[in-house]
C-alpha positions in Angstrom: 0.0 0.0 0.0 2.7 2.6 0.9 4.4 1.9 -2.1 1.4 3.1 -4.6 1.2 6.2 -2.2 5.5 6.6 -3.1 4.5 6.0 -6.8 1.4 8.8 -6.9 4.1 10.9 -5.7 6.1 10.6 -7.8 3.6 11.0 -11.0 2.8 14.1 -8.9 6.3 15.2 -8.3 7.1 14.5 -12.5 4.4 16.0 -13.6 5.2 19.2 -11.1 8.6 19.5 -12.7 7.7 19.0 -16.5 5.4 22.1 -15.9 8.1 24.1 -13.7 10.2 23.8 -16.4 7.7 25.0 -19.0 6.6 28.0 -16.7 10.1 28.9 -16.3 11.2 28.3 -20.3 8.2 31.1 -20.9 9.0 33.8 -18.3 10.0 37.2 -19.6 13.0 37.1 -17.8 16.7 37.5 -19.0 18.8 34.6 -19.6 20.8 34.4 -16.9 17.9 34.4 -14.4 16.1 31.7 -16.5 19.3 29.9 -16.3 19.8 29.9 -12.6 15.8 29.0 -12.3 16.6 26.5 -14.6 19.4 24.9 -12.4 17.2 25.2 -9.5 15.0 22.7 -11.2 17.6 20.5 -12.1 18.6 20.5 -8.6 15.1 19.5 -7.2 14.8 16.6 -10.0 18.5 15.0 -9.1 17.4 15.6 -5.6 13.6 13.7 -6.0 15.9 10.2 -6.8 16.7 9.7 -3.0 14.4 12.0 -1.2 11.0 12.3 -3.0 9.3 13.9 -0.4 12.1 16.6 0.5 11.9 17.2 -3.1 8.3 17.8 -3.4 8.7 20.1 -0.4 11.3 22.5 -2.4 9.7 22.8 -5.7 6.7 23.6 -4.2 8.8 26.3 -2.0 10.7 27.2 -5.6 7.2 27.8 -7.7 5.6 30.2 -4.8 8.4 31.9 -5.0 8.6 32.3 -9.3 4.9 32.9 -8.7 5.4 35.9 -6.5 7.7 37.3 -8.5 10.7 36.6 -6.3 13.1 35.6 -8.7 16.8 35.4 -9.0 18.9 38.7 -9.3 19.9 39.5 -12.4 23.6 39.8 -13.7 22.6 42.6 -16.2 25.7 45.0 -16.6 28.0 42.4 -14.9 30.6 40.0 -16.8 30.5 36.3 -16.4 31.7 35.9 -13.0 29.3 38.4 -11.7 31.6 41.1 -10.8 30.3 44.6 -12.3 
């Protein structure tokens, strides 16, 4: 029983991140803050392999926060290594 709880879950969690990444693929944003949303996401997908819940937790955390508006500072004006 507790493992078709862990694999609704994870449909949940999968289908979460496949539309994260969409959201945050047609933000207005520039590149480097779509980039560092981007690794975010990446971050939360490599972490949902040994903690699924934890995982859940933080992308859930992650979209309130691109839904808000709280987003990543961007580099504009800086060079690569974010000094201005």
């Amino acid at each position: 029983m507790e493992r078709d709880g862990q694999l609704e879950l994870y449909d949940r969690v999968a289908a979460r991140l496949r539309d994260a990444h969409r959201k945050v693929r047609s933000l207005q944003v520039p590149q480097d803050v779509r980039q560092a949303l981007t690794r975010k996401l990446l971050i939360i997908t490599a972490a949902a392999k040994h903690d699924l819940p934890g995982a859940a937790r933080r992308l859930d955390r992650l979209m309130e926060d691109v839904d808000a508006g709280r987003l990543p500072a961007s580099r504009a004006g800086g060079d690569r290594d974010g000094s201005p």
